[in-house]
N, C-alpha and C positions, 0 to 999 in steps of 0.2 A: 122725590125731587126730579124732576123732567131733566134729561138731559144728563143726566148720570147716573153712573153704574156702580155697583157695588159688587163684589166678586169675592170667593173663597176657596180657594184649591186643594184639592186632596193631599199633595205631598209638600205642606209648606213646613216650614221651621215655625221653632218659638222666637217671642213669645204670640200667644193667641193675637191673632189681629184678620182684617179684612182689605181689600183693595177697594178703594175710592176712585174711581177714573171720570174725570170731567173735562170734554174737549182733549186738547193734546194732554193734558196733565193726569199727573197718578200720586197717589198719597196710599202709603202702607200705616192703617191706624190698628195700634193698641188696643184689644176690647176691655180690656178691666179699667185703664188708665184716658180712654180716649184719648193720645197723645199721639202726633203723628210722630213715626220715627223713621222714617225713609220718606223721602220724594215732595211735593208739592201741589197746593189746593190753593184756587183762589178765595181770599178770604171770604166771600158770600158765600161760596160754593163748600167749601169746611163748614162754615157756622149750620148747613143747612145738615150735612153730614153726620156732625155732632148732636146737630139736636136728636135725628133720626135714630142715631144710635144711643143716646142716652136711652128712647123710650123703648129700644129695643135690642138692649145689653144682654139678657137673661137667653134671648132668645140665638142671638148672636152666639154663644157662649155653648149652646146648647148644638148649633151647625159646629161650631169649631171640633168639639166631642165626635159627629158624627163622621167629617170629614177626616178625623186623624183614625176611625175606625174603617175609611175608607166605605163608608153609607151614604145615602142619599142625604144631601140637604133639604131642609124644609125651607118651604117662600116665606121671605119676610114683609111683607107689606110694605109701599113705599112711605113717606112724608105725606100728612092732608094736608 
């Protein structure tokens, strides 16, 4: 999705999730639940998020493991 980021940090807290930053705005989402539970997305810019991360939950899931191991993440492809 052009125009936003997605981000995962090595020393984050549970539960699993990733940062969403679009324009001034940031949304902290859930990976198992897709649910945002901190902050704000404008509604296009979530639905685009969500879908993004729906098709690439396993994979998500998979950076959160490596990052709490304190490893490199792998790239996740963006939105076609």
């Amino acid at each position: 999705m052009p125009g936003c980021r997605r981000k995962m940090f090595f020393d984050e807290h549970n539960p699993p999730h990733f940062h969403a930053i679009y324009g001034g705005d940031e949304a902290l989402i859930e990976i198992h639940t897709l649910t945002v539970f901190a902050g704000h997305l404008p509604p296009r810019a979530l639905g685009l998020v969500i879908e993004w991360a729906t098709l690439h939950r396993s994979e998500l899931l998979d950076d959160w493991d490596c990052a709490q191991r304190q490893q490199a993440l792998a790239k996740i492809e963006p939105l076609q």
